[in-house]
C-alpha positions in Angstrom: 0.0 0.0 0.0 1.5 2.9 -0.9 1.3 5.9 1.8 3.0 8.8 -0.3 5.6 9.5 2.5 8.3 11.2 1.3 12.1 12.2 2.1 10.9 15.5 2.8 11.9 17.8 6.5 10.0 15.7 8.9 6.3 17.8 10.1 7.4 20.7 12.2 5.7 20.6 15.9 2.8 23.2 14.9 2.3 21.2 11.7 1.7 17.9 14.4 -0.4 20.1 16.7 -2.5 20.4 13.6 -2.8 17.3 12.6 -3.3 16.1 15.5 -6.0 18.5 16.6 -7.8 17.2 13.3 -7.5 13.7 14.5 -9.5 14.8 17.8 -11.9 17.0 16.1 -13.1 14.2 13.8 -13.2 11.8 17.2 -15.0 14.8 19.1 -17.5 15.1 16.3 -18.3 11.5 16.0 -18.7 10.7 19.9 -21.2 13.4 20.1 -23.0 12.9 16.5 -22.3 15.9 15.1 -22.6 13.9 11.4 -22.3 16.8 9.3 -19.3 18.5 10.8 -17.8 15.6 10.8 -18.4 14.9 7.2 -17.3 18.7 6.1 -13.6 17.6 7.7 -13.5 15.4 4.5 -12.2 16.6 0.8 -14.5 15.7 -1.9 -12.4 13.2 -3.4 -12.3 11.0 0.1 -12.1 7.7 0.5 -13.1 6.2 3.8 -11.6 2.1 3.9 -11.7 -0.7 6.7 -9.8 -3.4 5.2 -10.4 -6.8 6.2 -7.5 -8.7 5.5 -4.7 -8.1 7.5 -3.0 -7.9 4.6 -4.3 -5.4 2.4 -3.5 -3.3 -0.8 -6.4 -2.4 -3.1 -9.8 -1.9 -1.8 -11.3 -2.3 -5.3 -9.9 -5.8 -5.5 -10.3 -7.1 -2.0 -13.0 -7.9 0.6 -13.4 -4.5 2.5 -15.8 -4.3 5.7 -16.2 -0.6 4.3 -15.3 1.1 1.3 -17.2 4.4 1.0 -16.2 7.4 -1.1 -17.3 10.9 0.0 -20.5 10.4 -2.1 -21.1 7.3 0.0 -20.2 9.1 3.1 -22.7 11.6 3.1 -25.7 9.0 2.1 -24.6 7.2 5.3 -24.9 10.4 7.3 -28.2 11.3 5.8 -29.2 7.6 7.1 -27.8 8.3 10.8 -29.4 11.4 11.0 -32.6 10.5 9.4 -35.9 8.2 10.7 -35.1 4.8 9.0 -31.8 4.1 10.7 -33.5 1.2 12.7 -29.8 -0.6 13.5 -29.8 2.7 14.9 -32.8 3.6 16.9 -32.2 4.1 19.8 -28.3 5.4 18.4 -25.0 4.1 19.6 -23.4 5.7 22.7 -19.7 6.2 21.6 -16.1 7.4 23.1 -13.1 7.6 21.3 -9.3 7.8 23.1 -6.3 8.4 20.5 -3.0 7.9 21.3 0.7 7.2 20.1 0.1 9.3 17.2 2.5 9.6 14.5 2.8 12.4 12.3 5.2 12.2 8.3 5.3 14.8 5.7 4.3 13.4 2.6 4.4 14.8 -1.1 0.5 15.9 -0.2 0.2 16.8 2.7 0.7 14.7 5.8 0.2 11.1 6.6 -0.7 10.0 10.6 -1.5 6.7 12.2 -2.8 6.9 15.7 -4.1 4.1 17.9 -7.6 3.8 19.4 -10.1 2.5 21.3 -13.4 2.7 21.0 -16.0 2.0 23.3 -19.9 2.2 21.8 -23.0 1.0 24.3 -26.2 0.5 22.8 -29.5 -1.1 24.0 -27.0 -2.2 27.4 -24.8 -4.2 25.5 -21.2 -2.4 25.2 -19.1 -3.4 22.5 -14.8 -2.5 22.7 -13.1 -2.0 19.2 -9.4 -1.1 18.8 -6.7 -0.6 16.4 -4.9 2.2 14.0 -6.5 4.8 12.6 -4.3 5.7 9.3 -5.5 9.1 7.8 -3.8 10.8 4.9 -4.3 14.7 5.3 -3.8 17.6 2.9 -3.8 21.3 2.9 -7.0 23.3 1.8 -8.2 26.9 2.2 -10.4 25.9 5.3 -7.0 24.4 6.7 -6.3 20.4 7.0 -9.0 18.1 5.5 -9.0 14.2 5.4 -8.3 12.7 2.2 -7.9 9.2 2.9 -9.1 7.4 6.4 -7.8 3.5 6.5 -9.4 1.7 9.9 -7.5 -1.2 10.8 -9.5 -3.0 13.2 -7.4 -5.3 15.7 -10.4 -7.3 15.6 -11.4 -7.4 12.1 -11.4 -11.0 11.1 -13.6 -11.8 14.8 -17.1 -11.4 14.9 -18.3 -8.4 15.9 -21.5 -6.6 16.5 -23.3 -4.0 13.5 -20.9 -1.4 12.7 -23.2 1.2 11.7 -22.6 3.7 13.7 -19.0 5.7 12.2 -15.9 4.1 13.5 
């Protein structure tokens, strides 16, 4: 898989404070459903990928738990926030925690992969997922904006409960 990290000066410290800020808005946004803020931290040309093969190079030519474009995105928002989300009535409780984040200069912009757990309770039954958050960022006239978001679950060849709420 190719990340499009570079030789370039490595990310100075208020170039990591900003990506990392990013990182926690999107995981702020998401814990407190806050769908279409969440969705404007995205580029229109995003992709949005949990793999699942621990192994993984092309979405279009493996098995993917999701694969959504920014298109795809937004008609899943439109579903959480609308009155036919029944594998979401009542809606998933969710908390994020991010750490070990690391921060590259790339060609693009900036690539990061962060660790996390997250915890989501629904209908009393609390479900723990974990694992790297991969997120390539890029520069735009409202400031950083997510390009590329690659989940890989710890957990992703295990059986799991409904994932639609956003991981």
């Amino acid at each position: 898989m190719t990340t499009g990290v570079s030789t370039a000066a490595p990310a100075t410290a208020e170039e990591e404070r900003a990506c990392i800020e990013l990182l926690h808005r999107e995981a702020r946004h998401l814990d407190r459903r806050e769908f279409r803020l969440w969705l404007a931290l995205y580029t229109d040309d995003a992709q949005y990928w949990v793999p699942l093969l621990e192994e993984y190079h092309d979405p279009d030519t493996e098995l993917n738990i999701i694969y959504d474009d920014k298109s795809r995105l937004a008609g899943r928002v439109g579903r959480l926030e609308g009155a036919f989300a029944y594998a979401q009535d009542p809606p998933s409780r969710t908390a994020r925690m991010l750490g070990s984040v690391l921060v590259t200069r790339t060609d693009r912009g900036f690539a990061t992969e962060a660790v996390f757990f997250l915890y989501e309770l629904r209908l009393g039954v609390s479900q723990v997922l974990a694992g790297r958050y991969l997120h390539e960022l890029v520069p735009a006239a409202e400031g950083l904006r997510i390009r590329r978001k690659t989940v890989e679950l710890v957990n992703r060849t295990e059986s799991f409960a409904n994932l639609t709420f956003v991981l």
